[in-house]
N, C-alpha and C positions, 0 to 999 in steps of 0.2 A: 269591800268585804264580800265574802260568798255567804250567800244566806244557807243557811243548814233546815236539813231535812226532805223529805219528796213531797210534798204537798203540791198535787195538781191543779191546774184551771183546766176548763175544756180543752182551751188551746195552744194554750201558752206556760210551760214551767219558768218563771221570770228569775233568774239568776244574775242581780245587780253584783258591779263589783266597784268598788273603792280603788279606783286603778292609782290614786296618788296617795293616798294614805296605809289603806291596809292590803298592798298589793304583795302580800310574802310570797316567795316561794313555795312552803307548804300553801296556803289558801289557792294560790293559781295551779298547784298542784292537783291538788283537792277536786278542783273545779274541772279540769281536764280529765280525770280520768271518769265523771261522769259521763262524758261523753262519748258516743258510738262512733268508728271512720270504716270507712267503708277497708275494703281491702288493699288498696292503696294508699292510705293512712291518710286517707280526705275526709272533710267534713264539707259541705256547702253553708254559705253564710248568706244571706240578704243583709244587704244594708239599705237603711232606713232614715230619711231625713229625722231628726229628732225636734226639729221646727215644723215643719208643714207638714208629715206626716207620708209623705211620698214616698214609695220604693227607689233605689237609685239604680240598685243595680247587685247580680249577683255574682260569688267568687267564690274558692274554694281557699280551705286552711288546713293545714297540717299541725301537730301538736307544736312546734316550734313557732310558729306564725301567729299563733294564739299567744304564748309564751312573748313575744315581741310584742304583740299589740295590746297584750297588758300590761307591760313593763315601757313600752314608749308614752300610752295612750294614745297611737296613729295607728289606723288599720294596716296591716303586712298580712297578704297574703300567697298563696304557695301558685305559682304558675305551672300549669301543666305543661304548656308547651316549651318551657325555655327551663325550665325542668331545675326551678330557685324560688328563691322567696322575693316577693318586691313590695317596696314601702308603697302605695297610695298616694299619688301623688310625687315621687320624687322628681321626676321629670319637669312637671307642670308643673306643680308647685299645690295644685287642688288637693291637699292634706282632709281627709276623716278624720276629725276628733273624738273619739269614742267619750260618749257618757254612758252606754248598758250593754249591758251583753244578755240575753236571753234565749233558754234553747225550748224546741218545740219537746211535745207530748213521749214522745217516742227517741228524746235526749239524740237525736242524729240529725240534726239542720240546727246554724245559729241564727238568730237575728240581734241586727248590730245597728244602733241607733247613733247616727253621728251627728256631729256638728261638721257642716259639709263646704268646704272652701270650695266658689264659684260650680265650676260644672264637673260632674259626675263620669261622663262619657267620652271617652277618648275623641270620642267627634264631638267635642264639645257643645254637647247638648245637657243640661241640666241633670236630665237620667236615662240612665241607658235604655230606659223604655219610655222609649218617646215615637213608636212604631205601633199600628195597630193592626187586625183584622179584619177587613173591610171589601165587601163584593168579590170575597175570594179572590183576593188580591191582598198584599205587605204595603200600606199607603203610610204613609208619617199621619200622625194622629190628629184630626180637624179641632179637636179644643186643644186648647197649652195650657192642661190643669197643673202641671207641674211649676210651671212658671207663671201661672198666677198664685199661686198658692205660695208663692215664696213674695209677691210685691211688698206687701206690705213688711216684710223682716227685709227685705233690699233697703225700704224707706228707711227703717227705724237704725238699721245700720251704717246706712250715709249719715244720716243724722249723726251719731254717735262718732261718725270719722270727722265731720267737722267741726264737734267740739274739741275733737285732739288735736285736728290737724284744720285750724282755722285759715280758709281762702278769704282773697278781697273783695267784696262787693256779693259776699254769699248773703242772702236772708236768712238762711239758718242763722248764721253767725251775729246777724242782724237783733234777730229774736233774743239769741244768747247773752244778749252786753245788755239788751234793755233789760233782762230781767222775765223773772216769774209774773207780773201785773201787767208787763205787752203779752207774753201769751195767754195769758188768761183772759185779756179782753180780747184779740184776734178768734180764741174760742168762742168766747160769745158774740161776735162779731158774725164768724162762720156759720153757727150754728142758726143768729136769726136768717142768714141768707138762705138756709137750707128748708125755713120755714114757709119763708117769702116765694121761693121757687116750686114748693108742691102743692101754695095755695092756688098759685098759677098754672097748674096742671103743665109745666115746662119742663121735658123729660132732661132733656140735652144740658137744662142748667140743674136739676136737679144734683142728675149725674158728677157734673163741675164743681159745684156745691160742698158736695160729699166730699168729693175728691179733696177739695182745700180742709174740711172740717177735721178729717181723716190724718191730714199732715200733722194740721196743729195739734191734733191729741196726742201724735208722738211725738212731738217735741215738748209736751209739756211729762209725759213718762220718762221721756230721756232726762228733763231738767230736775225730776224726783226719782230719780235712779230703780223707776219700774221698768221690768221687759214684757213683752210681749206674750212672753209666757207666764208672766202672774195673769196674764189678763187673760187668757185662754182658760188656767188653773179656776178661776172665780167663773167664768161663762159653766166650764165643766160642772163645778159643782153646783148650779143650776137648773142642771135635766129635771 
C-alpha cells in the first residue's frame, strides 16, 4: 500500500508498497505520478540489498517498468541502450525480489530494496560496485565488504536448503533428526570452546571457535523458525 501524505525525513521520503496485497491500479497509480522523470521519461533507481545492506547496483525505469515491478514483484527495468524494458535477472536467473520501494527528497531517484538471487553484476560479481578509487587508478576493491556482509545469510540459507532438500552424510542434516537438545548442547558445547580459546590468549582457535559457535546458532534459529533479520531488528533496537 502507498503510504499517504508528504511527510519528509532528511533523506529519505519512504514509500513502502504492499506489491502482493494492496497493489491496485489506482495505488500504483498514485505512487507514480509522485514521481519526477527526467525528459526522457527516466527516473534512476539504486538497488539495495535488503539483507546486508549493500548497494548492488544502479538502473533506470520508466513509468511502465515501475508499473511491472509492482505488479511482478521482480525488478524490470527500462534499458537505454536496447531501447526495452528487461526483467532482472531473465537471463541468469539472479531475480530482485522487491520488498520497498523508496524515493529520495526531491521525489526524482528511487531506492529499491531487494531480496537478491546470487550476483548482482553481469560479471558476476555480488554488486556492481565492486571497483574502487585507489592511487588514481580503477583497482577492484582490497576488502570484499560486500561478500562478507552476505556470509553469514549464505550460512543461514544452506542451512534452510538442507532442511528442504536433505543430503547424505550432511551434519546439518545430522543436527536436524537428533533434534532441538543436540543443538542445544553443541551450543553449549561451542560456546565453552570459545571460552577455553581466549582464556588461552589463541587467536587462530578463537577465530575457529566463533566460527563453529556461529553455525550452531543458526541452526538452532532455523530449527525455531527465526531469520536473521529478527536478529538484526532486536540488536537495532539496542542502540
Amino acid at each position: 500500500m502507498v503510504s499517504g501524505g508528504k511527510t519528509r525525513s532528511k533523506t529519505w521520503l519512504k514509500i513502502r508498497i504492499d506489491i502482493h496485497v494492496n497493489g491496485t491500479e489506482e495505488l500504483v497509480m498514485n505512487f507514480i505520478d509522485q514521481l519526477k522523470f527526467d525528459d526522457k521519461g527516466l527516473i534512476p533507481a539504486i538497488i539495495q540489498d535488503c539483507k546486508t545492506g549493500a548497494v548492488l547496483m544502479m538502473a533506470y525505469m520508466n513509468k511502465e517498468s515501475i508499473e511491472k515491478t509492482i505488479e511482478t514483484g521482480r525488478t524490470v527495468f527500462w534499458s537505454r541502450s536496447r531501447q526495452k524494458l528487461w526483467v532482472k535477472g531473465e537471463s541468469s536467473g539472479h531475480f530482485q525480489y522487491v520488498k520497498s520501494m523508496n524515493i529520495d527528497c526531491d521525489e526524482d531517484c528511487l531506492l529499491i530494496k531487494v531480496d537478491q538471487v546470487d550476483a548482482a553484476c553481469h560479471t558476476n560479481q555480488y554488486s556492481c560496485f565492486y571497483r574502487e578509487y585507489r592511487d588514481g587508478q580503477i583497482k577492484e576493491a582490497q576488502c570484499d565488504n560486500f561478500n562478507n556482509a552476505k556470509v553469514l545469510q549464505d550460512v543461514y540459507d544452506i542451512i534452510v536448503d538442507r532442511v528442504k532438500n536433505p543430503k547424505e552424510g550432511s551434519y546439518t542434516n545430522y543436527l536436524f533428526e537428533k533434534g532441538l537438545d543436540k543443538m542445544l548442547k553443541k551450543v553449549g558445547e561451542e560456546s565453552a570452546e570459545v571460552i577455553i580459546a581466549a582464556k588461552n590468549h589463541d587467536i587462530s582457535e578463537i577465530r575457529y571457535e566463533v566460527a563453529d559457535l556461529l553455525y550452531h546458532l543458526l541452526v538452532v534459529l532455523v530449527e525455531r523458525g527465526l531469520t536473521l533479520e529478527d536478529v538484526y531488528k532486536e540488536l537495532e533496537g539496542r542502540k
